[in-house]
N, C-alpha and C positions, 0 to 999 in steps of 0.2 A: 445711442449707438450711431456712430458715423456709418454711411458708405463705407462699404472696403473695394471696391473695384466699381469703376463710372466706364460703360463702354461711349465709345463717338463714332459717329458714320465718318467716314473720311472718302473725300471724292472730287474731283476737277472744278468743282462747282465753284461761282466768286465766294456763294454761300457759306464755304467752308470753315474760311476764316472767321468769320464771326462766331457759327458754331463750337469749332474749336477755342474760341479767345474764353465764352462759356465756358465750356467743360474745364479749361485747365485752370482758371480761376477757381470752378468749383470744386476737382482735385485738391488743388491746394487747400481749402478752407474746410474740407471734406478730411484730410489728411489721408485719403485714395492713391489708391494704381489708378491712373488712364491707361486705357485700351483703345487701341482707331484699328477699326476694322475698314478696310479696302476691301471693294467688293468690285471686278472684275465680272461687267456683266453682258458687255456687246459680245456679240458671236464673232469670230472672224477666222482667218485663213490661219495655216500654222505657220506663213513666215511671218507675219504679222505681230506673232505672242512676243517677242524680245520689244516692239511697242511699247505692249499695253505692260506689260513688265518693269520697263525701266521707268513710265509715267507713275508705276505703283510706288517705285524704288525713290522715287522724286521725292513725293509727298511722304514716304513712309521720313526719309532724311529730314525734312521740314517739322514733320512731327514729333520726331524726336530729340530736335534740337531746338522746338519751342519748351519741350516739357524738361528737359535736361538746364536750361536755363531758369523753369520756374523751381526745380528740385524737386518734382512729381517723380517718378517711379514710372517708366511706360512698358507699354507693351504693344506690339502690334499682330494683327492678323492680317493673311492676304488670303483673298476667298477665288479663286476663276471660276468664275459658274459653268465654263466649257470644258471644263473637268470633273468640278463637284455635281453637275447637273443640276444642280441647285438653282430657280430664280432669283434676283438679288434680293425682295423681298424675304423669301424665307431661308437664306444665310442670313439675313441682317436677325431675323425675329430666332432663330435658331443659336446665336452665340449671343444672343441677349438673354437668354434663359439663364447664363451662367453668369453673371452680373449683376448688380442693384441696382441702375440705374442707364436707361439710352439716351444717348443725346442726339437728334436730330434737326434738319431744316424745315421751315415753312414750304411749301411750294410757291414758289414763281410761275404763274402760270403764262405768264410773257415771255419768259426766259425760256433759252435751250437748255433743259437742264440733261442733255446730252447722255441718255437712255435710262434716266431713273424714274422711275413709273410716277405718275401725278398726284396716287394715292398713297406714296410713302409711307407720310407721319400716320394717315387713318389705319393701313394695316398694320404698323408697328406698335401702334397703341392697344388694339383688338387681338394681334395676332404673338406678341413678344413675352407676354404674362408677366413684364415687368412694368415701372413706371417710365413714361417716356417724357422728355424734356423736350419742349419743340421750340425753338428759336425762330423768330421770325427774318426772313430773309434780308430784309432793310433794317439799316441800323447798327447799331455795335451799343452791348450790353453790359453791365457791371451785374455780377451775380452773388454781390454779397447779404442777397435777398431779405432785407431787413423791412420793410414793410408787405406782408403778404393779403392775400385776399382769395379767402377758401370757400367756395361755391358748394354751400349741403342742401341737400335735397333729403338725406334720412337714406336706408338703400347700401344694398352691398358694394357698388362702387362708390361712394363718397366715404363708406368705412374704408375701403382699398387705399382713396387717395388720401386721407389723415392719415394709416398705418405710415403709408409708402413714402411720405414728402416729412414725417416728423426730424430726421434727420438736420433737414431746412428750417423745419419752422421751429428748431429748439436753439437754433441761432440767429431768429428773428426780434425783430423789437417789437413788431404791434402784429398780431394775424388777424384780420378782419373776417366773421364767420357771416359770410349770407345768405339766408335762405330767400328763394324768388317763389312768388308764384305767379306761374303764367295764367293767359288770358283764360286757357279752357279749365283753369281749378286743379288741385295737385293736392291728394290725400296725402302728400307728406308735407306738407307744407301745414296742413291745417292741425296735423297732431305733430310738428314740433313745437318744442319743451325747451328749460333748463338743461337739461340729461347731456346735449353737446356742450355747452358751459361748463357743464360741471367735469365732465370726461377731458378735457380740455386743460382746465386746471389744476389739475391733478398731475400735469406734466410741470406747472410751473410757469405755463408759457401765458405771455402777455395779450390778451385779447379779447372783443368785442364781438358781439351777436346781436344780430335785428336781422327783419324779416322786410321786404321789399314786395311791392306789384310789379308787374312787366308795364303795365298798363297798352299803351300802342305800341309802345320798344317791342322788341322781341330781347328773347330772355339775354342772348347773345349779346347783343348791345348794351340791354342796361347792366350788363358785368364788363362790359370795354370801357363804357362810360365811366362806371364808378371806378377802376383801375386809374384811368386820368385823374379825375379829379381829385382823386387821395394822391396821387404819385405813387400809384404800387408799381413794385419790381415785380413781382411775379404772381400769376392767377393760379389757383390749385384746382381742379375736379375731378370728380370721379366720370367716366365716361360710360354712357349707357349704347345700346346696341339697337340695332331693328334689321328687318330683313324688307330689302327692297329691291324688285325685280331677282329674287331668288338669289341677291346677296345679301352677306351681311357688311351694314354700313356702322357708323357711327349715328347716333343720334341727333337731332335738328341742331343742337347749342350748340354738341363737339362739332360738326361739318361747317358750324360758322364760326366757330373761333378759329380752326384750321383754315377758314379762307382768310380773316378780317383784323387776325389776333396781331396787338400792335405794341406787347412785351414779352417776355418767355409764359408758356403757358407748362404746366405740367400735366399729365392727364394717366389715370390710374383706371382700368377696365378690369 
């Protein structure tokens, strides 16, 4: 089953572009509705709104005349959080519930990314209950995602991100399956098996299993490294959670792929 409806942030950012070049390629090959949601997040005075309005109206016309030229099907949303009272984070995770798929930016942490919170991709991933597509900020990508490289650990979120990304990886040509184990030892690492091979093809789909050390790498690395060195298009995982300083974050890998990640990562919580 394809995608039926791919939401995209859409926002001022240079970032956008690329984002969007993602999503609409993957519309297309998806044979999806895209959705760009404008989210209206700075507070400001009421002469002001005809502004941030017509900046909305802008992009909203760009987006709909990149996706009318690739024959995608759009739609758009505009959110003013000075009305819906909403922060942008939970508009964005709130009309991602009704969708299969977010697409997102990396953070720039050099960049003004002119009031969109630093932890974005980490809340939208934790907080959206769908899978979210994070694009890295630099760069411009082809997402005809043909060799993939799917990160299992064994674990409710790595079953999450193979339900969530099958869509992807049943129009791939090779999905490369790897289990890490880190430096401090990982009881799922030591009782995986056959069982994902076998679950795997059973779909049909093309792919490979072995198990790796971190050794000094950290886990993060040695799945950036190996993405190089094979030329994958895109990293698949399941994202695991912890509470640190009485929030909840992402886990050590996901918080390093979302700084370091240097193709599209997808990430399923």
């Amino acid at each position: 089953m394809n995608f039926k409806n791919i939401l995209v942030h859409i926002d001022d950012r240079p970032t956008c572009s690329s984002r969007l070049e993602v999503a609409m390629q993957l519309a297309v090959l998806q044979e999806s509705k895209l959705t760009g949601i404008y989210i209206i997040s700075q507070l400001y005075f009421a002469h002001h709104r005809k502004e941030f309005l017509e900046r909305a109206d802008k992009m909203r016309k760009t987006f709909e005349d990149k996706a009318a030229a690739a024959g995608v099907e759009a739609d758009w949303i505009l959110v003013d959080c000075q009305i819906s009272r909403l922060d942008l984070v939970t508009a964005l995770n709130l009309h991602a519930h009704y969708h299969d798929l977010l697409v997102v930016s990396q953070t720039d942490v050099a960049a003004d990314e002119q009031g969109i919170p630093d932890n974005l991709p980490e809340k939208a991933v934790l907080g959206s209950g769908r899978p979210v597509l994070i694009v890295p900020y630099a760069g411009h990508y082809k997402c005809d995602f043909k060799q993939i490289l799917m990160a299992w650990r064994g674990g409710p979120e790595s079953c999450r991100a193979l339900h969530d990304s099958m869509p992807i990886l049943r129009r791939s040509k090779h999905v490369r399956v790897v289990t890490v184990h880190g430096p401090g030892g990982d009881e799922s690492y030591r009782s995986h098996s056959a069982d994902i091979s076998l679950l795997m093809s059973r779909y049909g789909l093309p792919l490979s299993c072995e198990k790796r050390v971190s050794g000094d790498l950290s886990i993060g690395d040695l799945l950036l490294n190996l993405c190089t060195d094979a030329g994958v298009d895109l990293l698949v995982m399941g994202a695991t959670s912890q509470t640190r300083r009485g929030q909840q974050t992402l886990g050590e890998t996901g918080r390093h792929l979302l700084k370091y990640m240097t193709l599209p990562v997808l990430m399923s919580h």
